[in-house]
C-alpha positions in Angstrom: 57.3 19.1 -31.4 55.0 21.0 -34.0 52.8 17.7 -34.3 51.9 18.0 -30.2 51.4 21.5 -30.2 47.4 21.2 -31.0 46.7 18.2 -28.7 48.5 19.5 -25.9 46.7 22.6 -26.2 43.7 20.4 -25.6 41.8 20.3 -21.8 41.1 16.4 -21.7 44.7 16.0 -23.0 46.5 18.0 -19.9 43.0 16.6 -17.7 45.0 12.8 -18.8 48.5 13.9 -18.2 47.9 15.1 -14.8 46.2 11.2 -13.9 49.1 9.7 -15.4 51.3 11.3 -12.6 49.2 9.8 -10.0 49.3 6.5 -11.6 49.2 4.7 -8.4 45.8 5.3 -7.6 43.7 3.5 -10.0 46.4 0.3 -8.2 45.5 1.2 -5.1 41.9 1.4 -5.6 42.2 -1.8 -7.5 43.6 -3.5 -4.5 40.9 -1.2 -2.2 37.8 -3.3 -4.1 39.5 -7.0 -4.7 40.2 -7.3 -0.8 36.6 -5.4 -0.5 35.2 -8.4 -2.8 37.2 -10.9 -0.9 36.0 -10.2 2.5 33.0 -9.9 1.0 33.0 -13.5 -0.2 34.1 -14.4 3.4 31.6 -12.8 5.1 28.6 -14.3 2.7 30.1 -17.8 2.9 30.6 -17.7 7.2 27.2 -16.5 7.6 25.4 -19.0 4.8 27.1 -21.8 6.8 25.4 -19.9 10.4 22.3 -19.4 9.0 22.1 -22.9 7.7 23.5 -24.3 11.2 20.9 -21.8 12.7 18.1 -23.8 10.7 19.2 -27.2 11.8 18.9 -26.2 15.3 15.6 -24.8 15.0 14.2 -27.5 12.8 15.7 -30.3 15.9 14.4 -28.4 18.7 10.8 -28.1 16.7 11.1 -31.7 16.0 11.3 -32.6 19.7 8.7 -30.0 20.9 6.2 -32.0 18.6 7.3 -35.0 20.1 6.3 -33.8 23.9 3.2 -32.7 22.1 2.6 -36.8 20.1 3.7 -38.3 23.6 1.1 -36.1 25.4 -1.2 -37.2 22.7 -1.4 -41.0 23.6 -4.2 -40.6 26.4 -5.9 -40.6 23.4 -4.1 -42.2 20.8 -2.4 -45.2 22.8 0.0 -47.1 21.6 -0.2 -49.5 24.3 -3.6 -52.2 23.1 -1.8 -55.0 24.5 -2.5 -52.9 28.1 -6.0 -52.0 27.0 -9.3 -53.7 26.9 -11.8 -51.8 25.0 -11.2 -48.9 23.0 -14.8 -47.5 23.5 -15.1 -47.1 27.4 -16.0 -43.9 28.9 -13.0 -42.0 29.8 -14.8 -40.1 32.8 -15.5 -43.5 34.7 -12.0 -45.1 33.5 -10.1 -42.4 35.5 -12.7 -41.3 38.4 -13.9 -45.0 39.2 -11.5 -47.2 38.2 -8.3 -44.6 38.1 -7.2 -45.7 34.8 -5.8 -44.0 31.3 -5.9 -46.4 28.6 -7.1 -49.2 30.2 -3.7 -48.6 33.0 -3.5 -47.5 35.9 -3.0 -44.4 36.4 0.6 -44.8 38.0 1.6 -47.4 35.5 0.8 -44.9 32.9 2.9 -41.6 34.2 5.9 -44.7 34.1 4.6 -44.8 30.4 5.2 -41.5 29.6 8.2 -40.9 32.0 10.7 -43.4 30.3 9.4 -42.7 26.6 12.2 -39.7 26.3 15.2 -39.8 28.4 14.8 -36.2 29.1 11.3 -36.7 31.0 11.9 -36.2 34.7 9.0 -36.6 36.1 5.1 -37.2 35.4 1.6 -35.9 37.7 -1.8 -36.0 36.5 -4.2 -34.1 38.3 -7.9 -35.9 38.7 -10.2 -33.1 37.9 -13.5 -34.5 39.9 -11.4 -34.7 43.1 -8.0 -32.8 42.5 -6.0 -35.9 43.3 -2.6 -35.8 42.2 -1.0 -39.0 41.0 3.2 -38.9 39.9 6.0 -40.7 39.6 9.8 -39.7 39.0 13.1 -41.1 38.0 14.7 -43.1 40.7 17.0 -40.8 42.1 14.6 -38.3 42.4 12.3 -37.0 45.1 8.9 -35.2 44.7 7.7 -33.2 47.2 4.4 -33.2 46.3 3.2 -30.1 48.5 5.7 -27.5 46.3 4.2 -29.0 42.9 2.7 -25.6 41.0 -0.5 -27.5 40.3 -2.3 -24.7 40.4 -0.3 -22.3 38.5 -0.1 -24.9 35.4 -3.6 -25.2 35.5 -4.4 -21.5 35.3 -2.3 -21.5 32.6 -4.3 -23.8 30.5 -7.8 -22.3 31.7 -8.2 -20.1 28.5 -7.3 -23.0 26.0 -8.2 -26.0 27.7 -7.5 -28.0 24.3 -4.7 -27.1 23.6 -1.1 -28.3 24.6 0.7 -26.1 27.4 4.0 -25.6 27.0 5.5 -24.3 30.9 8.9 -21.8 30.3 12.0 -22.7 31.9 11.8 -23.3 35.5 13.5 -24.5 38.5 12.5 -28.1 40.3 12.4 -26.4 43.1 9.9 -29.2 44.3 12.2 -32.0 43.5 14.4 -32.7 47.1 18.2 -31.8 47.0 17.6 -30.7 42.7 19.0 -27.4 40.8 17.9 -28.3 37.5 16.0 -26.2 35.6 12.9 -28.1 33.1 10.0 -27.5 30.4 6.9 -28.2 32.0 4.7 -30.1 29.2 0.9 -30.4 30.0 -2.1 -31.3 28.2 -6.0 -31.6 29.3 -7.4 -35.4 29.4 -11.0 -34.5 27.8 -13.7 -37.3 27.7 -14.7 -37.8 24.1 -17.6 -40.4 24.3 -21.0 -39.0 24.3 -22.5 -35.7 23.3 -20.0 -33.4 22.4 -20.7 -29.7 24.3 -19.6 -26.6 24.1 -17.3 -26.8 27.2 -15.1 -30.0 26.9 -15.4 -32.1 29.7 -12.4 -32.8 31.3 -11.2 -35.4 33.5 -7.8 -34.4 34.4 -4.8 -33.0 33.2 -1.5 -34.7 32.2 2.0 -33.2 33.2 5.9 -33.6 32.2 9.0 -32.3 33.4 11.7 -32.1 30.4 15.4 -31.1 31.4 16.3 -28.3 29.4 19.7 -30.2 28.8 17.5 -31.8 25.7 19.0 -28.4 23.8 22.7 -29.4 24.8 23.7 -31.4 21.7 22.0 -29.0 19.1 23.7 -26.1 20.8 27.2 -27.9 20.8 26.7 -28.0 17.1 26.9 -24.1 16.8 30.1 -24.0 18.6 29.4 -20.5 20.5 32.3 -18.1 21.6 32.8 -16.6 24.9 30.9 -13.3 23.5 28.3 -15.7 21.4 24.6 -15.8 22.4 22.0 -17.5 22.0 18.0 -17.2 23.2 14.8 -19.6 22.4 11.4 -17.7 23.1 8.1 -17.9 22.3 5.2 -15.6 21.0 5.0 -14.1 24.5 8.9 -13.4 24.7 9.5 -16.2 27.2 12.6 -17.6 27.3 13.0 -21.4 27.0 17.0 -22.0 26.6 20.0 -20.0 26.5 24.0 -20.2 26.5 24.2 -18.0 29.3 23.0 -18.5 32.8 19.1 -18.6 32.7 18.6 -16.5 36.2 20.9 -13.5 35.0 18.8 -13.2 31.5 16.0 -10.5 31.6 14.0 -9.9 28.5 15.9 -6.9 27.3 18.7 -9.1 27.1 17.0 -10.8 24.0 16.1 -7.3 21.9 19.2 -5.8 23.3 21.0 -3.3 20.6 23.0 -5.7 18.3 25.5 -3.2 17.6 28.9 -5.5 17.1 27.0 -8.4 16.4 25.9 -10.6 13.2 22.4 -11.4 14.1 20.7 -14.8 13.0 16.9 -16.2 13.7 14.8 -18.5 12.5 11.4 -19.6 13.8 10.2 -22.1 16.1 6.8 -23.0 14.8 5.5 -24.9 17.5 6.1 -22.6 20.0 5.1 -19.6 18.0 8.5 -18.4 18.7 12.1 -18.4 17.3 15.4 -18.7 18.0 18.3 -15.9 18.0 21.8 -16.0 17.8 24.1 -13.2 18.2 27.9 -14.4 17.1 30.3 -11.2 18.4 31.4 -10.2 14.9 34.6 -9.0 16.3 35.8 -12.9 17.0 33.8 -13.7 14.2 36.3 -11.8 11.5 38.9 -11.6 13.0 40.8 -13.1 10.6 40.2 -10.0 7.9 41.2 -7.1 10.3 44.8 -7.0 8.8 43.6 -7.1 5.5 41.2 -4.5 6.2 44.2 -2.6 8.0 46.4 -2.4 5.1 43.8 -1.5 2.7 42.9 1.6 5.2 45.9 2.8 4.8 46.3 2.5 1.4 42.6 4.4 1.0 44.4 7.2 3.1 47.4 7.2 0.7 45.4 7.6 -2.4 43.1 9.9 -1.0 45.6 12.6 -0.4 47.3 12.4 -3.6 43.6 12.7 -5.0 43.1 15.9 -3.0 46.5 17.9 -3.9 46.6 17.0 -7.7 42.3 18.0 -7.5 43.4 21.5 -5.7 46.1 22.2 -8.2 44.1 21.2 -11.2 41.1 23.2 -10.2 43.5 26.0 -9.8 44.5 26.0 -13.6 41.4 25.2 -15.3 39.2 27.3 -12.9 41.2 30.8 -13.2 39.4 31.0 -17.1 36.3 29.6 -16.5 36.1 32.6 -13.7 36.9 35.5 -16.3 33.8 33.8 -17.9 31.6 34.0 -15.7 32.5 37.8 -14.8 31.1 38.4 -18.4 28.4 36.4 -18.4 27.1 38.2 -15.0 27.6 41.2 -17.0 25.8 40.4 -19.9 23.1 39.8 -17.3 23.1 42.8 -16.4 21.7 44.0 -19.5 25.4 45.2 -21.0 25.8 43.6 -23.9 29.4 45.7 -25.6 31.0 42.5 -23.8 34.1 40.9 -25.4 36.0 38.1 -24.2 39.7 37.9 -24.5 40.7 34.4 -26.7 44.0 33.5 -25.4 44.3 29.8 -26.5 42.9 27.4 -29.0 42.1 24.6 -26.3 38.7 24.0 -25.1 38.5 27.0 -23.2 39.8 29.3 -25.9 36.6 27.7 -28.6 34.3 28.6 -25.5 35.2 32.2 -25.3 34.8 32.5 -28.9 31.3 31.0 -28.7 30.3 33.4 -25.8 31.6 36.3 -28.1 29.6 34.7 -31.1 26.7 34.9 -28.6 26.4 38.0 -27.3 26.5 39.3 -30.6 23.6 36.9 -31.5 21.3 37.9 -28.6 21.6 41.7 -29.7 19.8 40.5 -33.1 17.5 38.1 -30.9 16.4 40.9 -28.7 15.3 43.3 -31.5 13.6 40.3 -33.2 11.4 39.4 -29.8 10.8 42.5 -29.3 8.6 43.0 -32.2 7.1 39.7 -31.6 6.0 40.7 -28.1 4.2 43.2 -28.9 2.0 40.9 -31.2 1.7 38.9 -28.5 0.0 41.8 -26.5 -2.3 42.4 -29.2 -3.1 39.1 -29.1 -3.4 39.2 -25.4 -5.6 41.8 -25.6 -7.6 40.7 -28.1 -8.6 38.1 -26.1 -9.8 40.1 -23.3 -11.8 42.1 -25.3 -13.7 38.8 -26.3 -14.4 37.7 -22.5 -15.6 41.2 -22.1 -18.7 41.0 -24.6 -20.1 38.1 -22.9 -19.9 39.9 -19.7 -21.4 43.1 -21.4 -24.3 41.4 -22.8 -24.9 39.7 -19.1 -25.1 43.2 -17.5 -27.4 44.5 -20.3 -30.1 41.9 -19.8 -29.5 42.0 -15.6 -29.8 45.9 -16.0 -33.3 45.1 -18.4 -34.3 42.6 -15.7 -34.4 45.4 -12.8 -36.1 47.5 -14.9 -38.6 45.3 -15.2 -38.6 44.8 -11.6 -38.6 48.3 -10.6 -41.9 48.7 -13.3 -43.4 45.7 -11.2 -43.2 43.3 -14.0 -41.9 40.5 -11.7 -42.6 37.8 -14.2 -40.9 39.2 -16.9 -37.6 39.8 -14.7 -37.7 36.4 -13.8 -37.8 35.3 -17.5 -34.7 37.4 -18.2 -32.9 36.2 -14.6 -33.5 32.5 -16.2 -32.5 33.4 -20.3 -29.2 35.3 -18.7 -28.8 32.0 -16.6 -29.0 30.1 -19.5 -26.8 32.3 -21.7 -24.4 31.6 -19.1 -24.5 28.2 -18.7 -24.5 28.0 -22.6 -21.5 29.9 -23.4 -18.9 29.0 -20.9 -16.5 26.8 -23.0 -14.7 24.0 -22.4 -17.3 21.7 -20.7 -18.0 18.8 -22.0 -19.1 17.4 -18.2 -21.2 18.7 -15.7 -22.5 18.0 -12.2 -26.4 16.2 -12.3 -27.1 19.0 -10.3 -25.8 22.2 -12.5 -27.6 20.1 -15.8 -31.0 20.3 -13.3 -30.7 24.2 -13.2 -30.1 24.6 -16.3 -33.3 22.4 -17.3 -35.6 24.3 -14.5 -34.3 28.0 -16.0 -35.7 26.6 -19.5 -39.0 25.0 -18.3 -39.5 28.1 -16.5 -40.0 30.2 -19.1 -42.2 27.2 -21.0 -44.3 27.6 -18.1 -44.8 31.3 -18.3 -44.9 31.1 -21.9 -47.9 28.4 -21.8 -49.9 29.8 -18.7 -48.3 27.0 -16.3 -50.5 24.2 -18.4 -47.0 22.0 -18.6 -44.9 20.8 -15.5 -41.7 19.6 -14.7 -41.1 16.8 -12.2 -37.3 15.6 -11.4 -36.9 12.5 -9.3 -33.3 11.6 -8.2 -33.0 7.8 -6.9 -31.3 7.4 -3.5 -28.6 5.3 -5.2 -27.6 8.7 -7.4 -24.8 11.3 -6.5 -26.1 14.3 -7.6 -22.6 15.6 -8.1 -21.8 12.7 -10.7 -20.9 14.1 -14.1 -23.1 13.8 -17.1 -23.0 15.3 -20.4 -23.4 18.9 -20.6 -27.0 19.9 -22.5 -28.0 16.7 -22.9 -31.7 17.0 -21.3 -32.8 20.3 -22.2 -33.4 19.1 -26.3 -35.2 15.6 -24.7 -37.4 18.0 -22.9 -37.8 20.5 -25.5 -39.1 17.6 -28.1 -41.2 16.5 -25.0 -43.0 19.5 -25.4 -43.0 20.3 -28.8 -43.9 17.1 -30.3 -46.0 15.7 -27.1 -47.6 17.6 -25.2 -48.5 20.6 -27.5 -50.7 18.5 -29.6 -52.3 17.8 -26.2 -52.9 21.1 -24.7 -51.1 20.0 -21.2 -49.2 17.5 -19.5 -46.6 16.4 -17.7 -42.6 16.1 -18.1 -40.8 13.5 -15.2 -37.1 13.4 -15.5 -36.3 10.7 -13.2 -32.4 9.6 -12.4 -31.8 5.8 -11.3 -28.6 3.3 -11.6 -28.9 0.7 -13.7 -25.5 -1.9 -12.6 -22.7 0.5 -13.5 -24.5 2.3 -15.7 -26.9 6.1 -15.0 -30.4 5.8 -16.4 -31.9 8.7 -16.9 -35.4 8.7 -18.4 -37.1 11.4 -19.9 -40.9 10.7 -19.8 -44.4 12.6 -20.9 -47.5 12.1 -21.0 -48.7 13.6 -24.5 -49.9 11.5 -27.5 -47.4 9.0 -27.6 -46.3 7.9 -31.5 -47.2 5.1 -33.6 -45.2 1.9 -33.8 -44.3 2.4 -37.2 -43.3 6.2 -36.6 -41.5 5.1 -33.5 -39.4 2.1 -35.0 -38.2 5.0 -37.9 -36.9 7.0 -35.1 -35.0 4.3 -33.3 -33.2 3.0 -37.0 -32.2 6.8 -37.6 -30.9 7.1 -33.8 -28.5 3.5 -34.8 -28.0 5.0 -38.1 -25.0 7.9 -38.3 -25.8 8.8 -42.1 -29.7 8.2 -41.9 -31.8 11.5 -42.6 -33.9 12.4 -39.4 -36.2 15.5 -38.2 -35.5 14.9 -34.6 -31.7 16.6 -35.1 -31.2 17.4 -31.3 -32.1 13.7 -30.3 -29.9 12.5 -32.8 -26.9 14.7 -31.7 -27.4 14.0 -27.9 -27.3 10.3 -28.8 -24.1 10.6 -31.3 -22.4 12.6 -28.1 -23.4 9.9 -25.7 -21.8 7.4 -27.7 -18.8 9.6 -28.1 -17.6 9.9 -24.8 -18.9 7.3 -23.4 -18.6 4.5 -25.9 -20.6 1.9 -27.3 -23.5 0.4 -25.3 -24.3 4.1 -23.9 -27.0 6.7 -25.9 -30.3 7.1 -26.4 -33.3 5.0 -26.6 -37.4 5.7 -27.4 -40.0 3.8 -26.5 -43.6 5.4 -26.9 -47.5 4.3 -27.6 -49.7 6.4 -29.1 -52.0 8.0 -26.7 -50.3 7.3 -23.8 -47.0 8.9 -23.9 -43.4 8.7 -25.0 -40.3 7.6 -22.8 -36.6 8.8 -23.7 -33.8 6.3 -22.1 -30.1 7.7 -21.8 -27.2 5.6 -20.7 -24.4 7.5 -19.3 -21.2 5.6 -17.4 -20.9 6.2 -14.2 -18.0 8.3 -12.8 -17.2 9.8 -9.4 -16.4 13.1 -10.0 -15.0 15.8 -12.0 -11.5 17.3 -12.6 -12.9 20.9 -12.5 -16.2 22.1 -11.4 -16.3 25.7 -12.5 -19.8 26.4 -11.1 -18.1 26.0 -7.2 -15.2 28.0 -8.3 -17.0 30.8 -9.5 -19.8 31.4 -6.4 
């Protein structure tokens, strides 16, 4: 008895014990997923064998729609030469002058095509030159040839005049003493020989009743219930057979809500179309309603055990956990003398001792974080006082500026207006990317105090191509050392000059060329320069060129930097490669105007 003391003072032990009680369950739920899996197994096999049933009866009634369409074919085809005397004559005077197809008669011909599928009814060509209408029918059947629909087949066809008309369901109504409904099949006769034109010239159109019964012994294959349905249409939703009585069927009937129904389709490629079949899955599964009874039942068993042994076992393990929380919501409070009673050595009871362990912890914690917060203010604050000096020294020079505004030197306030704009642009960290556009400023704050300083002998020309967003990114101080050595070492020597920075796209690449017209470099000079640039550990003078190149590469990889071509007297030209990017993650020239 000693021995199950300790475990039964365990949670998970007395969480087990409980379960055991309801032992039934886990059989029930057992029995809940095998008839589950079963019916499952049912259902999957019943519908495979539709869906594949489904296929065959599309694939059959395809089949026969192309042969309509092979049989409509042989005005041009023909598969009748013992009937035909030369292949080559003109179609137009075969059926307007000598009232022939295929070197037939024209009657003979519609007998042709009437008795090559037992399901043709009935066959009419129309005689475009003269609208004569030719037919012929089985032999217990009469045409009345003034109800024919000529006219409404033949608008039909008048957008596609090549291609093969396929008539919905109808009623014979111009057959005497006939109820039967038919697929009117019609296709253009077009005169081939000659010049081929735009317009196809046609000499009349062929046409052929099929009985819709031609679906019967595909259907029969399906074996359909009383509740069963099933609808042919085409692209245009018309309907083409059915189960059901044709007249009743209204195209709502087709995408009707198949709520209670197992719905199968496959297409109907010739007709642009498909077939649907709704089987009632009521009569379909009938056969796994007792099944499914029992197991409901058995569901409604097992879940109200579930629920009283869940309510009484939250009852027992929930009344400590509450007493917990009490504390803890004191503790949060900011009272930390908190104690928790330990009444067991379970789970629970190793809990509360931890919670007591805790409290006592976080009284030590808090003194400790104290102390450290208040570093982390001085920190804080040393910080600020760091932003503050660059903003100090921008008001000193903007309160110097005015002052030398106010003393009407208007020059000399426009110098300090472009060194504070510099200074600024300069000292904002954490940029390695800026617009084209804030790089330009930048350069023209610089160049404008070159200009004062040199008595406007030097200018600046920027040219951006159209192919160039202005708001692409480019490194940051990149052009302001090219132009500086422009000067320096360029146009100095020369007395004056000129410095174009001109931006173009170069595939995916942005060229940006930095050009003067100073005294250009020797080749010798100039081929020192370029190894330098290549070289990381070479020794060079031109330091800023050299670190504007090793940036270049840096972000943007091999294949992109810097570039000098020059000839003496004439000038020197500075190539950089940048890639080409869209835009930038932060602009912080918009977000701080």
């Amino acid at each position: 008895m000693k021995a199950w003391m300790p475990r039964w003072n365990s949670v998970f032990v007395k969480f087990s014990a409980a379960f055991i009680i309801v032992g039934l369950i886990p059989l029930f739920a057992l029995s809940y997923f095998s008839v589950q899996t079963f019916s499952g197994h049912v259902q999957r096999y019943t519908t495979d064998n539709l869906r594949q049933m489904v296929l065959y009866v599309s694939y059959n009634l395809n089949s026969a729609f192309n042969n309509y369409n092979e049989i409509s074919m042989l005005m041009y085809t023909g598969r009748y030469d013992a009937f035909r005397s030369d292949s080559t004559d003109n179609q137009t005077r075969n059926v307007n002058e000598l009232e022939q197809i295929n070197a037939v008669p024209i009657d003979t011909y519609l007998k042709m095509v009437m008795y090559s599928d037992r399901y043709i009814n009935a066959a009419y060509f129309v005689r475009k030159m003269d609208g004569k209408l030719y037919y012929q029918a089985k032999e217990n059947k009469v045409i009345m040839a003034e109800k024919l629909p000529v006219a409404d087949w033949l608008a039909a066809m008048k957008d596609h005049p090549t291609d093969l008309l396929v008539y919905p369901t109808h009623a014979d109504s111009y057959v005497f003493d006939s109820d039967e409904r038919v697929i009117t099949i019609g296709r253009n006769l077009i005169d081939t020989s000659g010049t081929l034109t735009r317009e196809p010239k046609i000499v009349g159109t062929l046409f052929f009743d099929v009985d819709v019964s031609l679906a019967d012994p595909f259907l029969r294959e399906l074996k359909l219930g009383g509740k069963d349905e099933l609808y042919v249409v085409d692209g245009q939703n018309r309907l083409y057979f059915s189960n059901r009585e044709l007249p009743s069927i209204r195209e709502s009937d087709v995408r009707a809500s198949d709520a209670g129904y197992l719905v199968l389709g496959e297409e109907i490629p010739f007709l642009d179309g498909e077939i649907v079949v709704k089987f009632a899955s009521d009569e379909l599964f009938r056969q796994l309603e007792t099944t499914s009874t029992a197991v409901y039942v058995a569901i409604g068993i097992c879940a109200f055990v579930l629920i009283v042994m869940g309510t009484w076992f939250s009852r027992k393990l929930a009344a400590p956990i509450r007493g917990l929380i009490r504390q803890m919501s004191k503790v949060e409070s900011g009272n930390l003398d908190i104690q928790v009673e330990v009444k067991s050595n379970d789970e629970m009871g190793r809990l509360a001792h931890g919670f007591n362990r805790m409290v006592e912890r976080l009284k030590a914690f808090i003194n400790e974080a104290y102390v450290a917060e208040i570093k982390q203010k001085q920190t804080e604050l040393n910080a600020l006082k760091s932003q503050i000096r660059p903003h100090y020294l921008y008001n000193t020079l903007e309160v110097i500026r005015m002052n030398a505004v106010h003393s009407d030197a208007v020059e000399v306030g426009d110098m300090i207006l472009s060194l504070s704009n510099q200074l600024k642009y300069v000292i904002d960290y954490g940029e390695e990317l800026v617009a084209i556009r804030r790089e330009l400023e930048h350069l023209k704050d610089y160049f404008y105090i070159i200009e004062v300083r040199f008595e406007n002998r030097f200018e600046l020309v920027c040219d951006i191509a159209d192919t160039v967003n202005p708001d692409w990114p480019i490194l940051k101080l990149s052009l302001q050392p090219i132009v500086e050595n422009a000067i320096q070492h360029g146009l100095r020597p020369k007395g004056k000059g000129t410095v174009k920075v001109s931006f173009e796209t170069d595939g995916d690449k942005l060229a940006v060329t930095v050009y003067d017209d100073g005294i250009g470099m020797e080749k010798g000079e100039l081929d020192r320069l370029n190894a330098a640039l290549e070289d990381p550990g070479a020794p060079s003078k031109s330091v800023g060129l050299k670190n504007v190149h090793e940036r270049i590469k840096s972000v943007c990889g091999e294949g992109y930097g810097v570039s000098v071509s020059s000839r003496k007297h004439i000038g020197t030209s500075v190539l950089l490669l940048f890639s080409i990017r869209e835009g930038l993650p932060h602009d912080p020239s918009r977000a701080g105007r």
